[in-house]
C-alpha positions in Angstrom: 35.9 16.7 43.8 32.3 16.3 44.1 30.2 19.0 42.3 27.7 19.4 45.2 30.1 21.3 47.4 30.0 25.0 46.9 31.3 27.7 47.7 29.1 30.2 50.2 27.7 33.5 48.3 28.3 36.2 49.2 24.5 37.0 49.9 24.6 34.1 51.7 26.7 35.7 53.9 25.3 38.9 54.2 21.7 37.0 55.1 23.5 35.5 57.9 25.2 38.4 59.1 21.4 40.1 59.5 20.3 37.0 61.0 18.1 35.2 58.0 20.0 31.8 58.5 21.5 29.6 61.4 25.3 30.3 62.5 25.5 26.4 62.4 24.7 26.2 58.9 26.9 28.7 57.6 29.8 27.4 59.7 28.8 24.3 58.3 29.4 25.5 54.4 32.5 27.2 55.5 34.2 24.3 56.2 32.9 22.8 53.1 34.6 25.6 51.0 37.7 24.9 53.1 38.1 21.2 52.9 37.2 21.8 48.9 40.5 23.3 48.9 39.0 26.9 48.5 42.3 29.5 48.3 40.2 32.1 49.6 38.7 31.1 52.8 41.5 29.5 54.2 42.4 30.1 57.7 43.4 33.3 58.3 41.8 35.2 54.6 38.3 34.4 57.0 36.9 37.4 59.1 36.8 36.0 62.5 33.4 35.2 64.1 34.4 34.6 67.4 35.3 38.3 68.4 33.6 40.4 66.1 30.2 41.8 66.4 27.7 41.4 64.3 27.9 44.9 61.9 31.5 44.3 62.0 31.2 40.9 60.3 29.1 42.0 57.9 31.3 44.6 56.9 34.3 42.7 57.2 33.0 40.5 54.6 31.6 43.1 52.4 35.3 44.4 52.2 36.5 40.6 51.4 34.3 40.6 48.6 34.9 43.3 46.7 36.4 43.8 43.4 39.6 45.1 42.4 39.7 48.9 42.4 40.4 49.5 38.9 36.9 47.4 38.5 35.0 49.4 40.9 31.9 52.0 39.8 32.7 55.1 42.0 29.2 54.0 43.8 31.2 50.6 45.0 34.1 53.1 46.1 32.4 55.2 48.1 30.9 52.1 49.9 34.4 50.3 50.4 35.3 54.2 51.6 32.6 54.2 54.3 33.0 50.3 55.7 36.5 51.3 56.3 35.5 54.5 58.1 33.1 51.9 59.6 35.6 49.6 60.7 38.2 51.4 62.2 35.6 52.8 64.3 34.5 49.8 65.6 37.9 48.2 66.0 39.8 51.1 66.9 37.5 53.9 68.1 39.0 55.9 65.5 37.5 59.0 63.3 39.1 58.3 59.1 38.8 60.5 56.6 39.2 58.1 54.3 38.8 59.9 50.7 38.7 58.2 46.5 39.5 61.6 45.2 40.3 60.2 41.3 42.7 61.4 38.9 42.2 65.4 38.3 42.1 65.9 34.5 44.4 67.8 33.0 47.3 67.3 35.6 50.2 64.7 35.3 52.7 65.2 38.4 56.2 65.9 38.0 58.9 66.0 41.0 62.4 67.7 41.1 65.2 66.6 43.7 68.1 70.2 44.2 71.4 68.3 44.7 73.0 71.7 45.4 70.4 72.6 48.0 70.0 69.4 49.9 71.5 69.6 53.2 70.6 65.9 54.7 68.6 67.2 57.3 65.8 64.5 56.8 62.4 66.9 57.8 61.6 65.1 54.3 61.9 61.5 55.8 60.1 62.6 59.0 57.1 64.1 57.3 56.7 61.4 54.9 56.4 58.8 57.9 54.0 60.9 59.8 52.0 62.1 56.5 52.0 58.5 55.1 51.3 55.8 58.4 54.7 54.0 58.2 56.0 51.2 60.4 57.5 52.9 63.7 58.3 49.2 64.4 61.1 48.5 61.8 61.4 52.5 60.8 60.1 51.8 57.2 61.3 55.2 54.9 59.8 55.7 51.3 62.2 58.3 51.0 66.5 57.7 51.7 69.0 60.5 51.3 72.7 59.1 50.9 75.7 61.5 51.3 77.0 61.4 48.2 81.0 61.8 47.2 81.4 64.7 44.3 81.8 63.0 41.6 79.5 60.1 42.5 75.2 60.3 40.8 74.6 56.7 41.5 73.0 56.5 45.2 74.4 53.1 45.6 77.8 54.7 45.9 76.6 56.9 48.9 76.3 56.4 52.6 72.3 56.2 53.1 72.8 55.4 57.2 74.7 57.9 58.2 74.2 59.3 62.0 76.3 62.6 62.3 76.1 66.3 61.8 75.1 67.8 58.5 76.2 69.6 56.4 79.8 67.8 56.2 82.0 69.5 53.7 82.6 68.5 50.1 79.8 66.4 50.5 76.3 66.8 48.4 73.1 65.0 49.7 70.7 62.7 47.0 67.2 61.9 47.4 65.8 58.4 46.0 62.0 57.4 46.0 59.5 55.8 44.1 60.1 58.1 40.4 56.6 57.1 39.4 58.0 55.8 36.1 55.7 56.8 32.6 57.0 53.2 31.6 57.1 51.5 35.2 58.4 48.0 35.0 57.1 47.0 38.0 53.4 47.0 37.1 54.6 44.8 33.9 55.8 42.7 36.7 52.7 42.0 38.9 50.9 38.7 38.0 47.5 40.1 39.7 47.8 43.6 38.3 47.5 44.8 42.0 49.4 47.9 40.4 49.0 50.4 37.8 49.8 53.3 36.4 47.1 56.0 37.3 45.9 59.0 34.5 47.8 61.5 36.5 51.0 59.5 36.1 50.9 58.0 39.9 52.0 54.6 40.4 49.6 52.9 42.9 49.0 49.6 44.6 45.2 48.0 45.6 46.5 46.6 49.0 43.4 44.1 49.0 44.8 43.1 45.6 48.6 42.4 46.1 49.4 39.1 47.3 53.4 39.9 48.5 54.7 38.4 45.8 57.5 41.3 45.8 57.6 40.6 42.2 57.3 44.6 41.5 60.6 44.9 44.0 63.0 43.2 42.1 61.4 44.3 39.1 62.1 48.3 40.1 65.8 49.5 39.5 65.3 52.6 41.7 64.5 50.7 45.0 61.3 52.2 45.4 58.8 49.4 46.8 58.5 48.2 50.3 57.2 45.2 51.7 55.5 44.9 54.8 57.1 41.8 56.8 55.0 42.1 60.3 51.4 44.0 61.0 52.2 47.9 61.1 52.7 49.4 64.5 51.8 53.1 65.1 51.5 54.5 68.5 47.3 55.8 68.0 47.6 59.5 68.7 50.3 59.5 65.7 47.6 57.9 63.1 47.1 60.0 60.3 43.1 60.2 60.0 42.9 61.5 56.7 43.9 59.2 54.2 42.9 57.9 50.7 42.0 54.5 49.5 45.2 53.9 47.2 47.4 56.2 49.3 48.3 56.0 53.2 45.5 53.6 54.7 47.2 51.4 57.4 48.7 48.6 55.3 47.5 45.2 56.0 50.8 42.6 56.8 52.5 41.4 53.9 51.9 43.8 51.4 53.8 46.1 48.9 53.8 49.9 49.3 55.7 52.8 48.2 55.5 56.8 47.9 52.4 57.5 46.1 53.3 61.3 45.7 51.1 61.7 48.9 47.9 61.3 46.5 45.4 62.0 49.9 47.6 65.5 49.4 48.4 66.0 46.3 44.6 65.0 44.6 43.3 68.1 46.9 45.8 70.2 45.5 48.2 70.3 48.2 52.0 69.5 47.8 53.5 65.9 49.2 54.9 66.4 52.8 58.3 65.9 51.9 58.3 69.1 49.6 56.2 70.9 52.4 59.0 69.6 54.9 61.4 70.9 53.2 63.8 73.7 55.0 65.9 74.8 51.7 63.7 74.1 49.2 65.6 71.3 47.9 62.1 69.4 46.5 60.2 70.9 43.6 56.5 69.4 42.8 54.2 70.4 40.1 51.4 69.6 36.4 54.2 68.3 33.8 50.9 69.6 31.8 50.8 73.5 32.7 53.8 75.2 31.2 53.7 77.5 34.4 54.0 75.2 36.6 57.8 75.3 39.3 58.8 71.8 37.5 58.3 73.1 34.1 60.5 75.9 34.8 62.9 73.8 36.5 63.1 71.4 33.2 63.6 74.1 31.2 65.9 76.7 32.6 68.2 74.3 35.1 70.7 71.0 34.2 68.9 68.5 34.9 69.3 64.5 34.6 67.0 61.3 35.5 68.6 58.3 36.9 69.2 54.8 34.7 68.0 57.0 31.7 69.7 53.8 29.6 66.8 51.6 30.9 63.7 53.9 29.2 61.7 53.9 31.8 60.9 56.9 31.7 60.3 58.8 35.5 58.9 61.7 36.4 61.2 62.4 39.0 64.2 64.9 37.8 67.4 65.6 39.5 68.8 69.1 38.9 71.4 71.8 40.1 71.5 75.6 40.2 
């Protein structure tokens, strides 16, 4: 490979974007990059010219640039928040809230799942899709609630696609989601460290980061990832505006996600939809930290169990009956 051709700078693009050099040229050194056998500006990675405008370019490329988030200074943060408020107004005519709220010291989140008070209504499941900016397409679910037989504490045993009345008798109903494990093996998992384990104890995912490996999927015994197989369709007037960076932004197309303990909630001090959903109070959510906390009380004064203990992973997500 000769050692004249180079990649474009990023300056370089941004001069062009405000107009200091020729389309032609910068074109030009594009294809360059591309016939150098450049991984990141091949077709498709590239923000298209053709149909953007000009600030949209400019801010498209900004966001192609940009570091991981676990790199970022909170200055860099707020600017990749505000190019995607940016954005979706220009593409989209749409009004985002779109927050970088980090960990809140002193707090590490906890959740607790009431076998004997779950019903299998599924106001959880709803809430989570509407709260979260799921796939109406191909009906993607964070959460799944199997009807369990008595008897029976591994979900896999259950009937997670059932379509009839509920209640049904000498049945119980079990919750699975992402448990947000202390020791999560599917962050060991990830060869580009697209996700982590936050202060708080949320599990998260960069979306710009993951490349759809699905590495962290086979890696998770709970069946909590998800991978996103086609470009997310949700009808616009159901578009949750207010949304976080590492939480329920519209997912780009081939891409993990998962629960994320609704952190655009939960980070403002609010409780995750599905335990706001919630008709019987089935969900518990609280600081592991603050020994007044609802899941403290639950851990201390109810039988409670974790799933796969055997496998030391560690999650924060308890299952417990009255």
């Amino acid at each position: 490979m000769s050692s004249d051709k180079k990649h474009p700078k990023e300056s370089d693009i941004i001069k062009f974007l405000e107009g200091d050099s020729s389309r032609r040229s910068f074109i030009k050194n594009l294809s360059i990059a591309a016939a150098a056998g450049s991984a990141a500006l091949t077709t498709g990675c590239i923000p298209s010219l053709a149909e953007a405008s000009t600030e949209e370019m400019k801010l498209r490329w900004q966001e192609f640039f940009k570091k991981h988030y676990r790199l970022m200074t909170q200055e860099e943060k707020d600017a990749a928040v505000g190019r995607l408020e940016r954005l979706a107004k220009l593409e989209n005519n749409l009004d985002l809230q779109m927050g970088s709220e980090p960990p809140i010291d002193g707090v590490l989140y906890g959740y607790g799942f009431n076998i004997t008070r779950c019903t299998g209504f599924m106001e959880c499941v709803t809430a989570c899709i509407k709260e979260n900016n799921l796939d109406r397409k191909v009906h993607t679910q964070y959460i799944r609630i199997f009807e369990m037989e008595p008897g029976k504490l591994d979900p896999s045993t259950g009937d997670g696609q059932y379509y009839h009345e509920v209640p049904v008798d000498n049945k119980f109903y079990m919750g699975t989601q992402c448990f947000h494990c202390e020791n999560a093996p599917c962050t060991k998992a990830c060869p580009t460290k697209a996700t982590w384990k936050e202060p708080d104890g949320i599990v998260v995912v960069d979306y710009d980061w993951c490349i759809g490996c699905r590495y962290c999927q086979a890696a998770c015994p709970y069946y909590g990832r998800r991978f996103n197989w086609g470009k997310p369709e949700i009808p616009k007037d159901e578009i949750n505006t207010k949304q976080h960076y590492l939480g329920n932004r519209i997912r780009p197309m081939g891409k993990m996600e998962k629960c994320t303990f609704c952190i655009q909630r939960t980070r403002k001090g609010r409780l995750p939809a599905c335990v706001e959903a919630c008709p019987t109070g089935a969900r518990v959510f609280g600081n592991l930290l603050d020994p007044d906390s609802e899941i403290r009380y639950v851990l201390k004064h109810k039988k409670v169990f974790r799933m796969k203990e055997e496998l030391e992973t560690d999650p924060k997500f308890w299952y417990f009956i009255d």
